[in-house]
N, CA, C and O atoms as a GROMACS GRO file, in nm:
protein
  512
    1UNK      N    1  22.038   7.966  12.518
    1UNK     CA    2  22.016   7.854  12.607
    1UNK      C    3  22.145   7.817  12.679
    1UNK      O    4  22.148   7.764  12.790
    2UNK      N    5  22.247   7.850  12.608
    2UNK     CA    6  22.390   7.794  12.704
    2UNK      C    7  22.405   7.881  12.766
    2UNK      O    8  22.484   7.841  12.852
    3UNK      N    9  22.376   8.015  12.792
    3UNK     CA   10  22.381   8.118  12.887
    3UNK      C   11  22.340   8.052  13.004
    3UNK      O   12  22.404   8.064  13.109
    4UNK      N   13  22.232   7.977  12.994
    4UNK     CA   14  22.103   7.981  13.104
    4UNK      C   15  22.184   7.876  13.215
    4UNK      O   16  22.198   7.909  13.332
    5UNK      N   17  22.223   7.778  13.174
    5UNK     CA   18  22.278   7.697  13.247
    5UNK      C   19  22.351   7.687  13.367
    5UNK      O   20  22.336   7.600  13.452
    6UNK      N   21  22.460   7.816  13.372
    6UNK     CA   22  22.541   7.842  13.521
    6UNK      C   23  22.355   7.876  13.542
    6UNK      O   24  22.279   7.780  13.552
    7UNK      N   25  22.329   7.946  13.544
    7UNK     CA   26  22.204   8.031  13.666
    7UNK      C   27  22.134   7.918  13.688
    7UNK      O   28  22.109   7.900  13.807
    8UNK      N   29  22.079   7.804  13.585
    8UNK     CA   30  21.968   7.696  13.612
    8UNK      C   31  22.056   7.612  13.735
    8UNK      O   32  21.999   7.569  13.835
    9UNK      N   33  22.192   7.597  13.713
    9UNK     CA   34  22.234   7.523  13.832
    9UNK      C   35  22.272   7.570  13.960
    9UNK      O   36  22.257   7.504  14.062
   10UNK      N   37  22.332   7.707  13.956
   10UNK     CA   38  22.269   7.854  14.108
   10UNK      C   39  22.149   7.817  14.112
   10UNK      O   40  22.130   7.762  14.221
   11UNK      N   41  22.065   7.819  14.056
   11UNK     CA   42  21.963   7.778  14.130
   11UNK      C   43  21.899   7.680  14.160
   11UNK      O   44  21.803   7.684  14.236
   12UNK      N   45  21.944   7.573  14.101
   12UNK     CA   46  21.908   7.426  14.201
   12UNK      C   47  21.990   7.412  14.279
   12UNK      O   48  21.950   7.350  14.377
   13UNK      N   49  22.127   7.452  14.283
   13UNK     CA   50  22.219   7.406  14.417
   13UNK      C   51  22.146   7.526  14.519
   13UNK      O   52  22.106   7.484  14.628
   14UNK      N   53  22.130   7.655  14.492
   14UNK     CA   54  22.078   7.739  14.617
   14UNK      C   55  21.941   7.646  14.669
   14UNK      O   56  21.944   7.622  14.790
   15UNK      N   57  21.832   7.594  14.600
   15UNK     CA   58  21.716   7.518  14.608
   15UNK      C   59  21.726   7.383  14.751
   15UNK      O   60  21.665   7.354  14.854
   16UNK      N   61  21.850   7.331  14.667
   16UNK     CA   62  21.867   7.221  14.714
   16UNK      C   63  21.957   7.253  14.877
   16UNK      O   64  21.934   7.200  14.985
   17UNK      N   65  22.019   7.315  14.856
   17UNK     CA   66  22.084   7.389  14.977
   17UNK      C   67  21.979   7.434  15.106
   17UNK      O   68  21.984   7.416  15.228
   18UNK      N   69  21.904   7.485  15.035
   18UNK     CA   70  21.797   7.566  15.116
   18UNK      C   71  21.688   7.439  15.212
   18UNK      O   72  21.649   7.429  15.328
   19UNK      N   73  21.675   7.366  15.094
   19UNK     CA   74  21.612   7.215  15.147
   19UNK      C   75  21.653   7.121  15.238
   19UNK      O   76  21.589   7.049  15.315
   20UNK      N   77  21.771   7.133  15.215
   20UNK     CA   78  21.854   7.008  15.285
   20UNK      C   79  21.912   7.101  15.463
   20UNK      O   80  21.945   7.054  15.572
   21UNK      N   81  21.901   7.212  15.422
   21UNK     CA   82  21.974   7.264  15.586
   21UNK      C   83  21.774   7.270  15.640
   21UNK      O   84  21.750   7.239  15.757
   22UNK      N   85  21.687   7.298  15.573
   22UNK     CA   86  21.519   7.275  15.620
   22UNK      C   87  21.544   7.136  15.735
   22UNK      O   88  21.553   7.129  15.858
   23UNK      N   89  21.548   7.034  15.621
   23UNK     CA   90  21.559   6.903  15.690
   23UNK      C   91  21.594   6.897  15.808
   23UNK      O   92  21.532   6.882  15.913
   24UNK      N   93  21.756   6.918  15.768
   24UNK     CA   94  21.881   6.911  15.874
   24UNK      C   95  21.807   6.970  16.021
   24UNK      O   96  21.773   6.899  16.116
   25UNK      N   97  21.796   7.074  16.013
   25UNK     CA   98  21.708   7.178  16.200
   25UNK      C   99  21.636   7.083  16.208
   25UNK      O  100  21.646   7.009  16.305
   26UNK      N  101  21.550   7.060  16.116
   26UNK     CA  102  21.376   6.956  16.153
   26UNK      C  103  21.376   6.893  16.233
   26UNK      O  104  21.314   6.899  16.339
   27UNK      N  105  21.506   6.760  16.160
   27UNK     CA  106  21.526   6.647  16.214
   27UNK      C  107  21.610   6.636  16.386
   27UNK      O  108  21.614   6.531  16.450
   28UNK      N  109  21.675   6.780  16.439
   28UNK     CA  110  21.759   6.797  16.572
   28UNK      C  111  21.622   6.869  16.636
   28UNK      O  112  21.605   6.875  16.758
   29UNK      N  113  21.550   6.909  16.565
   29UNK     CA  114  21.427   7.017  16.671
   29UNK      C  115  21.461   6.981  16.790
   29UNK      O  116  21.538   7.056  16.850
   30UNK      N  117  21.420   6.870  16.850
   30UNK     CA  118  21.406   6.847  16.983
   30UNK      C  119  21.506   6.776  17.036
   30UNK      O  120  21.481   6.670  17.094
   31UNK      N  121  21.630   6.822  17.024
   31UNK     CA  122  21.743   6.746  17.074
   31UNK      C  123  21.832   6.889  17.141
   31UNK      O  124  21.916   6.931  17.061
   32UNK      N  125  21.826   6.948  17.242
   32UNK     CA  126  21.842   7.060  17.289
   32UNK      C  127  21.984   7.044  17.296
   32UNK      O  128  22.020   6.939  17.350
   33UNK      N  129  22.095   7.138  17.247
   33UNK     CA  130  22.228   7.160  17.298
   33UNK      C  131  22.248   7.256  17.406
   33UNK      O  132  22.194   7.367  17.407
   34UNK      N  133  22.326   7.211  17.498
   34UNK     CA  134  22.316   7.227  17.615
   34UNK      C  135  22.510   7.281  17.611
   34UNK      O  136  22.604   7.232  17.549
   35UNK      N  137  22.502   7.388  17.700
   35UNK     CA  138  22.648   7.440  17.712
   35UNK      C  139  22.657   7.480  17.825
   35UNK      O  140  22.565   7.488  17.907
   36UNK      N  141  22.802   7.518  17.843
   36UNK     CA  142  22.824   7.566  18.027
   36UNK      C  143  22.710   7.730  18.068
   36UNK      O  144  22.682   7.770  18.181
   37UNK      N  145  22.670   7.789  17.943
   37UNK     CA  146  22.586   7.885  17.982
   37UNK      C  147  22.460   7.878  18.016
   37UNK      O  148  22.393   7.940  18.099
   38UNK      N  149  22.426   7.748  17.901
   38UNK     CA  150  22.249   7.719  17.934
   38UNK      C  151  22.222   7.598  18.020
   38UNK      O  152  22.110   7.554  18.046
   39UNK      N  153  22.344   7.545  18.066
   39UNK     CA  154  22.302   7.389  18.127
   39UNK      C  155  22.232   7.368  18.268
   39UNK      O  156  22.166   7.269  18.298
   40UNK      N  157  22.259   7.487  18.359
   40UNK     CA  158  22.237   7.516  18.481
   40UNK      C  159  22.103   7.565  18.484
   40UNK      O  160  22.034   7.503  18.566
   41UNK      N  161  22.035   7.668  18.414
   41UNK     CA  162  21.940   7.731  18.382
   41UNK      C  163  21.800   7.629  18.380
   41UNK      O  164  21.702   7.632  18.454
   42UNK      N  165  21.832   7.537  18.264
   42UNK     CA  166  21.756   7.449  18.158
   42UNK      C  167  21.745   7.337  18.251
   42UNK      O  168  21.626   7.322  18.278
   43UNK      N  169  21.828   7.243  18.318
   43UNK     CA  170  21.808   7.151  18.387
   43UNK      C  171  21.712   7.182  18.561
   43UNK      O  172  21.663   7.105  18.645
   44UNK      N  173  21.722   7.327  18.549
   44UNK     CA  174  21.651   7.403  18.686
   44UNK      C  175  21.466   7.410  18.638
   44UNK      O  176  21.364   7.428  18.704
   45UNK      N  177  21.487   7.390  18.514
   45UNK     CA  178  21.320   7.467  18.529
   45UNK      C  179  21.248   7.333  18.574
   45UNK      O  180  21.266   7.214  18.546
   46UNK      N  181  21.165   7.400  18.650
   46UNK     CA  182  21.040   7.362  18.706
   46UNK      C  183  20.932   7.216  18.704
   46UNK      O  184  20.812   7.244  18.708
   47UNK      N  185  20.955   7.120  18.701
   47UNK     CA  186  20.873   7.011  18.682
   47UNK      C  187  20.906   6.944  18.553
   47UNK      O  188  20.825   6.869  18.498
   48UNK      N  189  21.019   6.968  18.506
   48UNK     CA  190  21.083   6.905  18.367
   48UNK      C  191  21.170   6.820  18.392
   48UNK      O  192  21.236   6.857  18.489
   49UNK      N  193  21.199   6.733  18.357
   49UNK     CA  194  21.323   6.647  18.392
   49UNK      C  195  21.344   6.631  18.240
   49UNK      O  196  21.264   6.614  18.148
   50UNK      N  197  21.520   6.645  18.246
   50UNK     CA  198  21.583   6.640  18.178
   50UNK      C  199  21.674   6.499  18.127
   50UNK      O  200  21.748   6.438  18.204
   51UNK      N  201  21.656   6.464  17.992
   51UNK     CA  202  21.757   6.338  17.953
   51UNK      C  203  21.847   6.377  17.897
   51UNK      O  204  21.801   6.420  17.791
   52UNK      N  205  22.003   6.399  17.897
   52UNK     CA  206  22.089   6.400  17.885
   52UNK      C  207  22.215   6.336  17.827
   52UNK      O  208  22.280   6.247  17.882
   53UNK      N  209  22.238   6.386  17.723
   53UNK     CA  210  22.367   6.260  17.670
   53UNK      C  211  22.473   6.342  17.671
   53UNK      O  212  22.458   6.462  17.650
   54UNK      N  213  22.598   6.287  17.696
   54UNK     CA  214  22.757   6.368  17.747
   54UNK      C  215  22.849   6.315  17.652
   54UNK      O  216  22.902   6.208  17.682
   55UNK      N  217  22.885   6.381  17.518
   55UNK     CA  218  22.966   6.321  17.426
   55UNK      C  219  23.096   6.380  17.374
   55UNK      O  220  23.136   6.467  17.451
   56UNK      N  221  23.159   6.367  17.291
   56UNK     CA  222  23.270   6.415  17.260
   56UNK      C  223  23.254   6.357  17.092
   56UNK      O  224  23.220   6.244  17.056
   57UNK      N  225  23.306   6.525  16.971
   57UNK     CA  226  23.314   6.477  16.912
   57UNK      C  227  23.389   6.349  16.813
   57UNK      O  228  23.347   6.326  16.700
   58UNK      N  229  23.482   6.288  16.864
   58UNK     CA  230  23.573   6.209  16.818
   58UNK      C  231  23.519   6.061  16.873
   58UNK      O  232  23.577   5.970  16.814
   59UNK      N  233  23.451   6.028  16.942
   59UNK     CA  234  23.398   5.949  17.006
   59UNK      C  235  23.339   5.791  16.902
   59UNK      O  236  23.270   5.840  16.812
   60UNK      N  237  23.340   5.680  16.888
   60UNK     CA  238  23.298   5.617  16.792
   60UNK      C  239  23.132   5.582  16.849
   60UNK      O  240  23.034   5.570  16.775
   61UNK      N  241  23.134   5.573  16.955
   61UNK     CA  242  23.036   5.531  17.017
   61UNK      C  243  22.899   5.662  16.995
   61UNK      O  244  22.787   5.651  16.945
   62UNK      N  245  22.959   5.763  17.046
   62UNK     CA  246  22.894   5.896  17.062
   62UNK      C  247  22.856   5.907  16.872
   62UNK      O  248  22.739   5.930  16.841
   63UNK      N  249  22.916   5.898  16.808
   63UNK     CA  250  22.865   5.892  16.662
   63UNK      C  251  22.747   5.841  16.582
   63UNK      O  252  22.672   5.887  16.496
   64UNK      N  253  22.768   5.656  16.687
   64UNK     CA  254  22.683   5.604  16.587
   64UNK      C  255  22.543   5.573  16.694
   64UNK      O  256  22.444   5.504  16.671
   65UNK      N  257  22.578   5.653  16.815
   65UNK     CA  258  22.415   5.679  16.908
   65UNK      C  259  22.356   5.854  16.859
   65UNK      O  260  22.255   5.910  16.902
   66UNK      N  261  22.456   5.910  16.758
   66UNK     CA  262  22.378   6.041  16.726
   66UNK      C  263  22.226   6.040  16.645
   66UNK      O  264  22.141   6.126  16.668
   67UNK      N  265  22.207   5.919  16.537
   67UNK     CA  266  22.057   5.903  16.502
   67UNK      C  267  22.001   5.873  16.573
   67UNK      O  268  21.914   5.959  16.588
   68UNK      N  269  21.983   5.768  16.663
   68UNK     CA  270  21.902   5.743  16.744
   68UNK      C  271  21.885   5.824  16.864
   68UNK      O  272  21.800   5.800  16.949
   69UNK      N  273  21.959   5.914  16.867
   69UNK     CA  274  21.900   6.015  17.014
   69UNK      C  275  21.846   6.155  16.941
   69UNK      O  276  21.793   6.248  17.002
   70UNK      N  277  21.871   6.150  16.793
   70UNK     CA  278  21.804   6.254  16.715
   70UNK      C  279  21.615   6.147  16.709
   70UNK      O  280  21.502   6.193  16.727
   71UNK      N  281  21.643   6.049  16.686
   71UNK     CA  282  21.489   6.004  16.723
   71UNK      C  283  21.426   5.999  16.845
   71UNK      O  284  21.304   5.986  16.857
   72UNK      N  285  21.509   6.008  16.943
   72UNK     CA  286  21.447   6.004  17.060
   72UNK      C  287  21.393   6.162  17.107
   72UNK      O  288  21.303   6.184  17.188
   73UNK      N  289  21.460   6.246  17.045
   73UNK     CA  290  21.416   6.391  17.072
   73UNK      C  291  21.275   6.420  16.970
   73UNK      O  292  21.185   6.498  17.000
   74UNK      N  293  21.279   6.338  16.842
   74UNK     CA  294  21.160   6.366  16.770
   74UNK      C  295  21.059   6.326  16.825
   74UNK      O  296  20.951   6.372  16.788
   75UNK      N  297  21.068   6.187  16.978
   75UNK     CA  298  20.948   6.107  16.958
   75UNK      C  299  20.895   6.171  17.094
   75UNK      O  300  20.775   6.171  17.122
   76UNK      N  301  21.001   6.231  17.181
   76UNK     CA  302  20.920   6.321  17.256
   76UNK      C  303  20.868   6.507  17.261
   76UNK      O  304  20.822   6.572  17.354
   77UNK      N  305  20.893   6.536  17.156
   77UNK     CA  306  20.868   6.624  17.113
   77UNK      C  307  20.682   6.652  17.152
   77UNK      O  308  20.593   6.570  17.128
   78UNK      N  309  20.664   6.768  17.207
   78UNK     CA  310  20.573   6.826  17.230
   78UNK      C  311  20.508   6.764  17.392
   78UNK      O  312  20.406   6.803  17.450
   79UNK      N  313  20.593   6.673  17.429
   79UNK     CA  314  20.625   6.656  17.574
   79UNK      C  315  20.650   6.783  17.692
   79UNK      O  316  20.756   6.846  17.689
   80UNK      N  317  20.556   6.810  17.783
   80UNK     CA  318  20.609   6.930  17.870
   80UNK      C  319  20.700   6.875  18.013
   80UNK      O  320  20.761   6.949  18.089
   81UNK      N  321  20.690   6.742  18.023
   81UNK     CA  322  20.747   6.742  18.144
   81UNK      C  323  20.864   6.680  18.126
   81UNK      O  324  20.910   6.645  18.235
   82UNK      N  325  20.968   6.638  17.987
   82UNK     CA  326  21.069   6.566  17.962
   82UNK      C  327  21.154   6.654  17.893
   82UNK      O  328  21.076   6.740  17.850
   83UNK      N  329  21.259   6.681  17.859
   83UNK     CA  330  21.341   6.737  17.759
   83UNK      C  331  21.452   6.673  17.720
   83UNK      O  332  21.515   6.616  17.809
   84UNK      N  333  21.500   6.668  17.586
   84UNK     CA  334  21.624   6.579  17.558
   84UNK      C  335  21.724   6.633  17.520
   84UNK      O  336  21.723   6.693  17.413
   85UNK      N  337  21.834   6.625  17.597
   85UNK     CA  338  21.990   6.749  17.568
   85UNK      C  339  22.072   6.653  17.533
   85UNK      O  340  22.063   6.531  17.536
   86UNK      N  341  22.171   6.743  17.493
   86UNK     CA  342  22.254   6.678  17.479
   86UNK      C  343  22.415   6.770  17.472
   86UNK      O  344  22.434   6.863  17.394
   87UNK      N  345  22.494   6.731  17.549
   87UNK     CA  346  22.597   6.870  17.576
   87UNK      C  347  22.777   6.790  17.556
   87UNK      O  348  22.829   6.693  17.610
   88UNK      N  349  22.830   6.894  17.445
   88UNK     CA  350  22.931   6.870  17.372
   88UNK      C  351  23.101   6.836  17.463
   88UNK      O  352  23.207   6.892  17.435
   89UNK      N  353  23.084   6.743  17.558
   89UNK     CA  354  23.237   6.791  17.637
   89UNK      C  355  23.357   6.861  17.595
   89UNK      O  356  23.434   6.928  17.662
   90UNK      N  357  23.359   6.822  17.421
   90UNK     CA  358  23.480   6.877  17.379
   90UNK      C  359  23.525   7.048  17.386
   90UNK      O  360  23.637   7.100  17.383
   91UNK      N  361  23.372   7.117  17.398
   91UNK     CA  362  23.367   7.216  17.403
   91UNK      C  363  23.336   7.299  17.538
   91UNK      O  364  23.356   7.414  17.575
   92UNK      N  365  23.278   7.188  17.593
   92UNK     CA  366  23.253   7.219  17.787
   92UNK      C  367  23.305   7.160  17.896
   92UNK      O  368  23.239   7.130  17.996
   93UNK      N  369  23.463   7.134  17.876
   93UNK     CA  370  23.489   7.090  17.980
   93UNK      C  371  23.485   7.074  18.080
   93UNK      O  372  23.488   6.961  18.128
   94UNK      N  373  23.477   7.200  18.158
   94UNK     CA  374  23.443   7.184  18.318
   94UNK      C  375  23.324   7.206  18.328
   94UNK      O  376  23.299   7.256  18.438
   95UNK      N  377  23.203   7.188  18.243
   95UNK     CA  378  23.033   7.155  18.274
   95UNK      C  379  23.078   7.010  18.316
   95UNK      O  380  23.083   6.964  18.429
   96UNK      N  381  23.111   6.948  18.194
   96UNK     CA  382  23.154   6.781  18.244
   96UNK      C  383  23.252   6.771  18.338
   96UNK      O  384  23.190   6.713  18.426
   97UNK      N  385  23.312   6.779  18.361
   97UNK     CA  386  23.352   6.864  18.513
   97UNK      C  387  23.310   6.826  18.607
   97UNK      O  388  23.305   6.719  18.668
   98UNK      N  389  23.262   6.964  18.626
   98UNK     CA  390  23.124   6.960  18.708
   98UNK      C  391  23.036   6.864  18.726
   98UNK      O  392  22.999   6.845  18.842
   99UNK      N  393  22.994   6.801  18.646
   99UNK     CA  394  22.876   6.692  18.672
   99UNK      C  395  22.971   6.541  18.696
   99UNK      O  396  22.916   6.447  18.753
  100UNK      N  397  23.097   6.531  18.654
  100UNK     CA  398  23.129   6.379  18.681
  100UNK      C  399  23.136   6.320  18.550
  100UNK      O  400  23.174   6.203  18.546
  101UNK      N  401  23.109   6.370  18.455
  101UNK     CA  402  23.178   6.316  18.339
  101UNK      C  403  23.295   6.223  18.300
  101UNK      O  404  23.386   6.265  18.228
  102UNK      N  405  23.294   6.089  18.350
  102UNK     CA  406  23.471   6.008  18.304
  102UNK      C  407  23.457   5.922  18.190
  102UNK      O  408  23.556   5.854  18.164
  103UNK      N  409  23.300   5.902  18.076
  103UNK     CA  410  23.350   5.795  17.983
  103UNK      C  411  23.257   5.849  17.889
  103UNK      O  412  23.164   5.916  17.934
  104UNK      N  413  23.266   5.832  17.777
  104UNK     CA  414  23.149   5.903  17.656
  104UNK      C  415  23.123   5.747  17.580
  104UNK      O  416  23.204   5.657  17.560
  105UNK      N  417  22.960   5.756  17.544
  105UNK     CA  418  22.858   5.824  17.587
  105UNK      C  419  22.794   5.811  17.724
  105UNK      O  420  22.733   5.710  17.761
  106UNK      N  421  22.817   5.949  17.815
  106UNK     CA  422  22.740   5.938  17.945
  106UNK      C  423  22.586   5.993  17.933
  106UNK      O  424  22.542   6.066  17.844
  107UNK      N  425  22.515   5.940  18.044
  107UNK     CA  426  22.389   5.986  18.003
  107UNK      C  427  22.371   6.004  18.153
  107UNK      O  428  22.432   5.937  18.236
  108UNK      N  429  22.276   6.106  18.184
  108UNK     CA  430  22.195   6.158  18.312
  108UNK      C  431  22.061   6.205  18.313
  108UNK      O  432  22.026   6.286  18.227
  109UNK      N  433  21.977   6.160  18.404
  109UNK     CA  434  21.869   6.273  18.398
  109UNK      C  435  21.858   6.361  18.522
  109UNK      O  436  21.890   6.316  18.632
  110UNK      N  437  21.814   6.487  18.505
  110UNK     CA  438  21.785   6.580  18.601
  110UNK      C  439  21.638   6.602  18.619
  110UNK      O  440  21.553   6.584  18.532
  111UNK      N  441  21.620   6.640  18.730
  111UNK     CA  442  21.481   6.674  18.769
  111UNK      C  443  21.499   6.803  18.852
  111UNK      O  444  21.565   6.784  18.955
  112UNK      N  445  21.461   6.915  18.836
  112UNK     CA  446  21.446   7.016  18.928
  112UNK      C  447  21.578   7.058  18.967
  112UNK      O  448  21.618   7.096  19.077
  113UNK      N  449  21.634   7.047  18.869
  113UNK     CA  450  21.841   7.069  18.912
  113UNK      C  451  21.901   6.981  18.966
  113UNK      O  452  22.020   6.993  18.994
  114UNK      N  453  21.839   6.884  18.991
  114UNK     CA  454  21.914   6.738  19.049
  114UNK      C  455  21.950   6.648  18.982
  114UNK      O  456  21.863   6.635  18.896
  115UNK      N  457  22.028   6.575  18.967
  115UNK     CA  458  22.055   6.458  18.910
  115UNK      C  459  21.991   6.356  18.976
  115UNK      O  460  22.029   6.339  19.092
  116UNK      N  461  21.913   6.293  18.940
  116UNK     CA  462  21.817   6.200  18.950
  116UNK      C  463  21.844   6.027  18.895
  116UNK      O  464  21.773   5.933  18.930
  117UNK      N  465  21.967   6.016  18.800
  117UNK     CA  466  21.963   5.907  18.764
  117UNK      C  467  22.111   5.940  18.652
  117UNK      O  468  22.145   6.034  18.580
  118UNK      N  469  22.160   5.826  18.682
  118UNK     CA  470  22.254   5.802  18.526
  118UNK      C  471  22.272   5.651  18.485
  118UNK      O  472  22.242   5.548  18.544
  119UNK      N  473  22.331   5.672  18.368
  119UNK     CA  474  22.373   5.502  18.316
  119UNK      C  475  22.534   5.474  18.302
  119UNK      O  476  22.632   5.529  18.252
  120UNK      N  477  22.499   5.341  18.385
  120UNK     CA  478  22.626   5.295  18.374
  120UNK      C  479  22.637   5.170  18.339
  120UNK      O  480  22.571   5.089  18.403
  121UNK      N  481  22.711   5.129  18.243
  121UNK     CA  482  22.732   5.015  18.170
  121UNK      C  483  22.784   5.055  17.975
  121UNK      O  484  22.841   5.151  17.923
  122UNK      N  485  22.748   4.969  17.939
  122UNK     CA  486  22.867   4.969  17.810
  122UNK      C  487  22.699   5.011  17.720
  122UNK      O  488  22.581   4.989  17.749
  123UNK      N  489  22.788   5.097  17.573
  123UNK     CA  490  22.688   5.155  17.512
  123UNK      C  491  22.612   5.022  17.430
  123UNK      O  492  22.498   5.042  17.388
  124UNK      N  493  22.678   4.882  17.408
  124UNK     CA  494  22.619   4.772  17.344
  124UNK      C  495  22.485   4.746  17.421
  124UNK      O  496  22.379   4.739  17.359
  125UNK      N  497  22.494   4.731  17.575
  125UNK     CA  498  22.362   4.740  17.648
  125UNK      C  499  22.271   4.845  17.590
  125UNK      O  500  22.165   4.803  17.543
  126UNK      N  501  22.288   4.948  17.586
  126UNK     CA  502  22.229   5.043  17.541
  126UNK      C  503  22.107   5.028  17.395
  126UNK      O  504  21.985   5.036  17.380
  127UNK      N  505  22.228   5.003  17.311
  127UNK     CA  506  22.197   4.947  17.167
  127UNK      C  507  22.080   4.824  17.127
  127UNK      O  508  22.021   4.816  17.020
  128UNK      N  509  22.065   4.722  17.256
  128UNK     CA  510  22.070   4.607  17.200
  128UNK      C  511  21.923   4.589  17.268
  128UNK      O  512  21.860   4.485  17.252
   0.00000   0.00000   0.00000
């Protein structure tokens, strides 16, 4: 029986491992990451308009709007004409760049490759 023990706990930590990264995808399903390769592409297709959040990881703001825009991707999920991105500046600089990026969290939507709308004001509006 004391043999058994390393393996009984390999295999609840592999178990539990296996469970918790399940969750983890579940809960981002519909929160699309968006990069300088796919951003142009994805915001182009066809009769979709796109919601958009522009963050950086170090950000305090961008942190504590990451659950709630992980719910906002769950609640439109299976939506064909909306999609919810969300694209990393720290890692895409000149996408944000490109689009006008100067304060995190920025948000935009696109329609048909256009920018169609953004927000401007403080993330407490946002929140509240």
């Amino acid at each position: 029986m004391k043999g058994d023990h390393p393996s009984l706990l390999a295999s609840i930590l592999l178990i539990s491992s296996l469970l918790l990264s399940t969750f983890m995808h579940d809960a981002r399903a519909e929160v699309i990451t968006l990069t300088e390769t796919t951003f142009s592409d994805k915001v182009k297709e066809k009769d979709t308009a796109w919601f958009v959040k522009f963050c950086v990881p170090w950000c305090k703001h961008c942190k504590n709007l990451g659950s709630l825009w992980e719910e906002l991707g769950k609640t439109m999920e299976g939506e064909d004409e909306i999609e919810v991105g969300e694209v990393d500046c720290g890692t895409n600089k000149p996408l944000c760049s490109k689009v006008k990026i100067g304060s995190y969290p920025s948000f935009k939507v696109f329609y048909n490759g256009e920018e169609v709308a953004r927000y401007r004001g403080t993330v407490q509006g946002t929140l509240s």
